[in-house]
C-alpha positions as CSV (number, residue, x, y, z in Angstrom):
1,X,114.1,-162.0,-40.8
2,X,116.7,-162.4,-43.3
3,X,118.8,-165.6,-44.9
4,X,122.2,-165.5,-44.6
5,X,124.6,-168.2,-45.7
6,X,128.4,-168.5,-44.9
7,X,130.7,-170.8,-47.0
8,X,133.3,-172.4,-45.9
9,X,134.0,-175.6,-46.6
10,X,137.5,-176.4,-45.9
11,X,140.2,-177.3,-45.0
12,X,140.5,-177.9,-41.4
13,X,142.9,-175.1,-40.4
14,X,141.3,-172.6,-42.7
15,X,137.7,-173.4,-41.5
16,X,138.8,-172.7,-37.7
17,X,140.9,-169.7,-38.6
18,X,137.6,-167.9,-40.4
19,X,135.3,-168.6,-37.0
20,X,136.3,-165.0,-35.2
21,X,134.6,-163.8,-38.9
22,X,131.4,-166.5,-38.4
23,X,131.3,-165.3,-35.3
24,X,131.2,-161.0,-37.0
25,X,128.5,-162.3,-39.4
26,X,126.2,-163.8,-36.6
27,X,126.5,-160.8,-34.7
28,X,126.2,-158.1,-37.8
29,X,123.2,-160.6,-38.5
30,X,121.4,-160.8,-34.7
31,X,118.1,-161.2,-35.9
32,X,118.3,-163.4,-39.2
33,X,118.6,-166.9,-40.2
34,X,121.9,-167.9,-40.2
35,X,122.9,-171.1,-42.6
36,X,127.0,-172.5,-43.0
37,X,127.4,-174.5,-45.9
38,X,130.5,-176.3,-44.8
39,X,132.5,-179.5,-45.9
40,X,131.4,-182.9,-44.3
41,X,134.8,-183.3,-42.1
42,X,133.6,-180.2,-40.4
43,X,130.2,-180.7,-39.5
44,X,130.9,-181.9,-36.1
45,X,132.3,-178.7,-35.1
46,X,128.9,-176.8,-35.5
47,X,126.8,-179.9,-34.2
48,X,126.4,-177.9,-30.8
49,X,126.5,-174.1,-32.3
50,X,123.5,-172.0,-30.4
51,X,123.1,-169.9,-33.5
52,X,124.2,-171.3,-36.7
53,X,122.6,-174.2,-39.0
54,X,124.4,-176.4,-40.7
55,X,124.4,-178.3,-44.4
56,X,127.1,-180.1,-46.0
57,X,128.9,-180.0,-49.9
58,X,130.9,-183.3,-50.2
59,X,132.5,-182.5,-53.5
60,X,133.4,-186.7,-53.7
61,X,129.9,-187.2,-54.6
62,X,128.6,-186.7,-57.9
63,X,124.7,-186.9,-57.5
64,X,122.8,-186.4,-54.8
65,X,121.7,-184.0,-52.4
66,X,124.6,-183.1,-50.5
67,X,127.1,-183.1,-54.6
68,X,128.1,-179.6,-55.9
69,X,125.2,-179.8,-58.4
70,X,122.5,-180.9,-55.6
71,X,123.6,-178.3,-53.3
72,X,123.6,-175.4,-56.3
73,X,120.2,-176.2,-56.3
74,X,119.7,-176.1,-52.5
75,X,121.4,-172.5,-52.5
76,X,119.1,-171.2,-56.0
77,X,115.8,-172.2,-54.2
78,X,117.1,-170.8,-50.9
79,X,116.9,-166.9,-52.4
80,X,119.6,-166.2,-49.4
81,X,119.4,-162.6,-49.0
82,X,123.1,-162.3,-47.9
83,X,125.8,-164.8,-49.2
84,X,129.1,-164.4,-47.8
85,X,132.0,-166.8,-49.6
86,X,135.0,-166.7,-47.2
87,X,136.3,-169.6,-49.4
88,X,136.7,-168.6,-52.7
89,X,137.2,-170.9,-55.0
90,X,135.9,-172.8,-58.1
91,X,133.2,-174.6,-56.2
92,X,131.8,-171.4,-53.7
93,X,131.9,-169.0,-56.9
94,X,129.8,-171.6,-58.8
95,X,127.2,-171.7,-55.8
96,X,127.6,-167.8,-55.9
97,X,126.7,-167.2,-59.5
98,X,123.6,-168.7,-59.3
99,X,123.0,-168.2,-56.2
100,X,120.3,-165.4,-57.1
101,X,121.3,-163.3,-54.3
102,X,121.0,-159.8,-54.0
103,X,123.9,-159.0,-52.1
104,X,127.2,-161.1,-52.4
105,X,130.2,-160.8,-50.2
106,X,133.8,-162.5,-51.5
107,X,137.4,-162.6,-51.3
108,X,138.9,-161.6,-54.2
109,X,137.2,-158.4,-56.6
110,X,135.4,-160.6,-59.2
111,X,132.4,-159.6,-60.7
112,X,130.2,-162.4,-58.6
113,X,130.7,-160.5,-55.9
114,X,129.6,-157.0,-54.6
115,X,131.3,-156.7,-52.1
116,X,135.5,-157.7,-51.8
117,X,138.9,-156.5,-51.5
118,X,140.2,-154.7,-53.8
119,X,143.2,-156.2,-54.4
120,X,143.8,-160.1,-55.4
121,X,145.1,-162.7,-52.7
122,X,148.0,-164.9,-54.6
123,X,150.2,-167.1,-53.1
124,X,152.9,-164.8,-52.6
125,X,150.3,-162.0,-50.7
126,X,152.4,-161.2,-47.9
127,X,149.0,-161.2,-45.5
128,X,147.6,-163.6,-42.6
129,X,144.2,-164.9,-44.0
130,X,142.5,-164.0,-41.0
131,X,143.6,-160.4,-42.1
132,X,142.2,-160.8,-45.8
133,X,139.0,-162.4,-44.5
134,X,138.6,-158.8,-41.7
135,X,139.0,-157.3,-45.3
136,X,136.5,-159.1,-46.8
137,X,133.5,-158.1,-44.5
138,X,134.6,-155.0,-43.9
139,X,134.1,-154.0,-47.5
140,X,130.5,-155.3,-46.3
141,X,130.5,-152.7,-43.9
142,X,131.2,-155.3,-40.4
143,X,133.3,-154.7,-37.8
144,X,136.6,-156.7,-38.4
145,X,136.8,-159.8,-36.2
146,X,139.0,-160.5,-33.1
147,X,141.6,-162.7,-33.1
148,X,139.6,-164.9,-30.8
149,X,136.5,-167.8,-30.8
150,X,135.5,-171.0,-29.0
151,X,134.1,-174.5,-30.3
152,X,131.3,-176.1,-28.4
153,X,132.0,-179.4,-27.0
154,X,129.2,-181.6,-25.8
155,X,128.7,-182.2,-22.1
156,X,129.8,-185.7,-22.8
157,X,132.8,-184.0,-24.5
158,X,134.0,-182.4,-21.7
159,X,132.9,-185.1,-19.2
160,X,135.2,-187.7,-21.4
161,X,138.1,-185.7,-21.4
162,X,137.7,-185.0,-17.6
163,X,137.6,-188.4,-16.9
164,X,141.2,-189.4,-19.3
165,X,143.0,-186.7,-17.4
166,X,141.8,-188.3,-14.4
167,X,143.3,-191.9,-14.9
168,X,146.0,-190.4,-16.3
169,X,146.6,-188.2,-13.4
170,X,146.6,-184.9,-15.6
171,X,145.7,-181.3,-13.4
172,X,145.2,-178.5,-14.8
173,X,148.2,-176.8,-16.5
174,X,150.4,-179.7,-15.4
175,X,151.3,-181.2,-18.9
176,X,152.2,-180.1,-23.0
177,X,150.8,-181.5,-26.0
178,X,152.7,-182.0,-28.3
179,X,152.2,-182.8,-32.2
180,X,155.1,-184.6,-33.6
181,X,153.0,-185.7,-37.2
182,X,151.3,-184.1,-40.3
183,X,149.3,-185.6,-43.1
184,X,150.3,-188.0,-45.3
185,X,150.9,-185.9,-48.5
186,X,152.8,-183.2,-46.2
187,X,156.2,-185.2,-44.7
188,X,158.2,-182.0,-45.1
189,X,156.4,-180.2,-42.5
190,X,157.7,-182.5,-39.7
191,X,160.0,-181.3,-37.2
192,X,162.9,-184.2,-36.9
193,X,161.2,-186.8,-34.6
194,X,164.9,-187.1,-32.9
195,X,164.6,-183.2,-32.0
196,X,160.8,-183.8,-30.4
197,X,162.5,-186.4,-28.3
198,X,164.8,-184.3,-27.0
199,X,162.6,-181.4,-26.2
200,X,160.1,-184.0,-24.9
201,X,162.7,-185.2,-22.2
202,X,163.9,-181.7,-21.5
203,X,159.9,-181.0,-21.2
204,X,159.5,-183.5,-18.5
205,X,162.5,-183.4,-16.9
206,X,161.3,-179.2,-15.8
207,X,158.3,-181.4,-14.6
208,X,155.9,-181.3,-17.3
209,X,154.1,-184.4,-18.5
210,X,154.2,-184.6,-22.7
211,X,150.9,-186.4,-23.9
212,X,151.4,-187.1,-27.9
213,X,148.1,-186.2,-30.2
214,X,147.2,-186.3,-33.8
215,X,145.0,-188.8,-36.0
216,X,146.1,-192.2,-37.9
217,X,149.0,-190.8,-39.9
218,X,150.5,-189.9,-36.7
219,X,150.5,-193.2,-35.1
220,X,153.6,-194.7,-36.3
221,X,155.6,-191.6,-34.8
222,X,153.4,-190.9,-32.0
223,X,153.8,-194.5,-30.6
224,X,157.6,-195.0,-31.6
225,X,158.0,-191.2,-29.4
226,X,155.8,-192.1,-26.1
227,X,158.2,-195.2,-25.7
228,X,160.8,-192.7,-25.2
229,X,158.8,-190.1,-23.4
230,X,155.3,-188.9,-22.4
231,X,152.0,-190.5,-23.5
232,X,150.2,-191.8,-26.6
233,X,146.8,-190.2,-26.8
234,X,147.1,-190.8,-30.6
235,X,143.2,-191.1,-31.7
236,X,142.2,-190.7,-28.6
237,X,139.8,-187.7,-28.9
238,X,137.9,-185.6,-31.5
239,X,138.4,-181.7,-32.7
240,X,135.8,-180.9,-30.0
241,X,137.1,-183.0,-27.0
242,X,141.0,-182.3,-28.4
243,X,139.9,-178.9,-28.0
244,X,138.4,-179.4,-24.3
245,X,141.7,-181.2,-23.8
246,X,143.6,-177.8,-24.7
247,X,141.8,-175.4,-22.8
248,X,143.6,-177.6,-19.4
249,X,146.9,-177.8,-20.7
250,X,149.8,-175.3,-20.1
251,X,151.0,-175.2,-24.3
252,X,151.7,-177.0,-27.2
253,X,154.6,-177.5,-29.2
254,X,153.1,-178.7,-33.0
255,X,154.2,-178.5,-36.9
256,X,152.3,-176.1,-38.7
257,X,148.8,-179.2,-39.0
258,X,144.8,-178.7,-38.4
259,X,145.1,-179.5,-34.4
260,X,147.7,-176.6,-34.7
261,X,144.2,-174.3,-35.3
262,X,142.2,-176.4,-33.1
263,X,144.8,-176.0,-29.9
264,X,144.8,-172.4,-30.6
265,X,141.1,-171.8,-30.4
266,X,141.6,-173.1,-26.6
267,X,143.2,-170.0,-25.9
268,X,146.9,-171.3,-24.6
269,X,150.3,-170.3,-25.7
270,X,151.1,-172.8,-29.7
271,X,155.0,-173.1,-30.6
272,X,154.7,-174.0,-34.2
273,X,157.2,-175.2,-36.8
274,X,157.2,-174.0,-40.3
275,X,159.6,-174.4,-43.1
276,X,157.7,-175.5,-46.1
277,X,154.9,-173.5,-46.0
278,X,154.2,-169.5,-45.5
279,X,154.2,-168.6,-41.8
280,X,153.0,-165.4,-42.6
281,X,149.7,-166.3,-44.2
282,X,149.1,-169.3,-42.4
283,X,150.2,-169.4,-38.6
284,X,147.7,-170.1,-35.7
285,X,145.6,-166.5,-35.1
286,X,147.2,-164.2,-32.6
287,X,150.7,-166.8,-32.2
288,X,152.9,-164.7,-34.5
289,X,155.5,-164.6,-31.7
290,X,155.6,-168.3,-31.3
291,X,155.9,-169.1,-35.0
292,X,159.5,-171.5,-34.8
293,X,161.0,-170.7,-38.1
294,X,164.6,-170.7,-39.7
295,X,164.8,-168.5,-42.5
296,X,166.1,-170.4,-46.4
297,X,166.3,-169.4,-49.7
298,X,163.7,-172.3,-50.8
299,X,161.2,-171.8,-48.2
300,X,158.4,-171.8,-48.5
301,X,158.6,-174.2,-50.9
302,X,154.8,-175.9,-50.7
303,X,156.5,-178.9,-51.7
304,X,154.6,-182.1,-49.8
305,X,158.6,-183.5,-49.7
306,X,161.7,-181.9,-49.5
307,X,164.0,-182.9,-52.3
308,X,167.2,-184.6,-50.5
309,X,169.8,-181.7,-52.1
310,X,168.0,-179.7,-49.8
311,X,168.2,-181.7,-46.3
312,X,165.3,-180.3,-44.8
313,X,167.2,-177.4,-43.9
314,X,164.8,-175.3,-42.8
315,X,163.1,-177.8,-40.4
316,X,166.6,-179.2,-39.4
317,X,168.6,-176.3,-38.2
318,X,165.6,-175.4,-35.6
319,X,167.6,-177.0,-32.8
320,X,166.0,-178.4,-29.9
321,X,167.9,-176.3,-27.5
322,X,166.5,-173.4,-29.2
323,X,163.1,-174.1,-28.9
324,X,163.3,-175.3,-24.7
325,X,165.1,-171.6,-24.3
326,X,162.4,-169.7,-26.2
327,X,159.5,-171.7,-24.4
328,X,161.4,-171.2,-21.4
329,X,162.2,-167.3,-21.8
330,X,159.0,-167.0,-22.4
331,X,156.7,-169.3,-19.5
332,X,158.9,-168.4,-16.7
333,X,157.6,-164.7,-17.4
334,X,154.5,-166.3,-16.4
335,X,155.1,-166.5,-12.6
336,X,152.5,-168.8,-12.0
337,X,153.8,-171.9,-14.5
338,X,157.8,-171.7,-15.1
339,X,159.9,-173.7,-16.8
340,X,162.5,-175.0,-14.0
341,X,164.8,-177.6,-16.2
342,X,168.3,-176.4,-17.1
343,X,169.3,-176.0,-20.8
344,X,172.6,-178.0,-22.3
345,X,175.3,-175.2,-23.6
């Protein structure tokens, strides 16, 4: 039996997007011992994985067992016969070089690393990252990854988020999410709240309920939307249960944000907004078609705020109108769920 170790330690969207290529490793890897160094925000998303085992790298601390250094140390005594770095960057490389691993699998063709693409990835690489992380074990000699994983919720999980949409009166495939926030340090990436409101009422009115999810800096929007329209589930449930929560809902309409990823993994259709950031490297795996875009000269601009000259122009002329017909165009293909509401001219 061999030691394998994964790396991966954030962030949230980027950690869920390389799990088709977890999922590649364990299999290329059937017989071995299987270790994920991972961030300690993401640990709870492995707590219930049949196959993998888990240690965290909180990059915060400074000593200790779970600080860069400590866990440098934790990876050199290790002797891991396969590392594979699908993060890349100053941290994972130093964990790499003295790693003392024989065989060393990376994402960009530095000399840590014997095994990579052969080309750098840079900010303006005009490829997904699920695509440059099927390059990355391939040049391993694995079978790319499919655009497709799951999460493991708890029986609790699933028992807890059976039980909401049972007060709340919730079936199956009766009702949206929708994701109306985005972190703190990334403003720009909001759709207008007025323009969720309206797509929220013409949502409900076609006889779907809206239920409003995201973490503390979503609350302020979240709860001034649900007095309009739907329901607040702000807080309300973790990755693993919001994922659970997912895989019973029809679709989600969400800015390009972490429960984006997670909503994805549950398999239904994600209509995502993005303006500020690169759609083309960054979208939810296999939703190309529902990426909600409208094309700038400044975007993407990465910029956390957009400067007023520019008036969020290429979040703002996304019109609501738009978006109901494409979700509409789009679900009443699906026979079994249409869209029924009528669309202003």
């Amino acid at each position: 039996m061999k030691k394998i170790l994964i790396i991966k330690m954030s962030a949230l969207g980027d950690v869920l997007m390389a799990l088709p290529h977890v999922d590649s490793i364990l299999a290329h890897h059937l017989d071995d011992d299987v270790w994920l160094l991972t961030g300690p925000s993401f640990r709870e998303l492995f707590v219930n994985h049949p196959r993998l085992k888990v240690m965290v790298l909180d990059r915060s601390k400074r000593i200790g067992a779970e600080s860069t250094y400590g866990r440098v140390s934790w990876v050199r005594k290790q002797v891991f016969d396969n590392i594979y770095d699908l993060q890349g960057n100053r941290t994972s490389r130093l964990l790499v070089r003295f790693s003392k691993s024989p065989r060393r699998v990376g994402t960009q063709p530095l000399r840590i690393y014997h095994f990579h693409p052969e080309d750098f990835y840079r900010r303006d690489t005009r490829q997904h990252v699920f695509d440059r992380l099927n390059e990355t074990i391939a040049a391993a000699g694995l079978r790319p990854a499919r655009p497709q994983s799951v999460l493991y919720p708890s029986p609790d999980d699933i028992a807890r988020v059976v039980h909401w949409r049972t007060e709340q009166g919730l079936i199956h495939r009766s009702f949206v999410l929708m994701h109306a926030g985005s972190s703190s340090d990334w403003p720009s990436k909001r759709w207008p709240a007025e323009y969720f409101l309206e797509l929220a009422r013409r949502l409900e009115a076609s006889g779907r309920r809206c239920v409003w999810i995201g973490g503390d800096a979503d609350r302020e929007i979240n709860s001034a939307l649900a007095r309009e329209v739907g329901m607040d589930a702000t807080g309300r449930f973790s990755i693993l249960q919001l994922y659970e929560l997912g895989r019973a809902a029809e679709f989600a309409v969400t800015n390009d944000s972490g429960p984006m990823h997670i909503l994805a993994l549950s398999g239904m259709p994600i209509y995502a907004f993005f303006g500020p950031t690169n759609w083309f490297r960054s979208h939810a795996v296999g939703q190309s078609q529902r990426v909600l875009k409208h094309p700038v000269d400044c975007s993407p601009c990465f910029l956390g705020r957009c400067p007023p000259a520019k008036g969020h122009a290429c979040l703002r002329n996304i019109g609501p109108e738009d978006v109901y017909l494409k979700i509409k165009t789009e679900r009443t293909v699906d026979a079994a769920s249409p869209l029924v509401g009528s669309v202003r001219s």
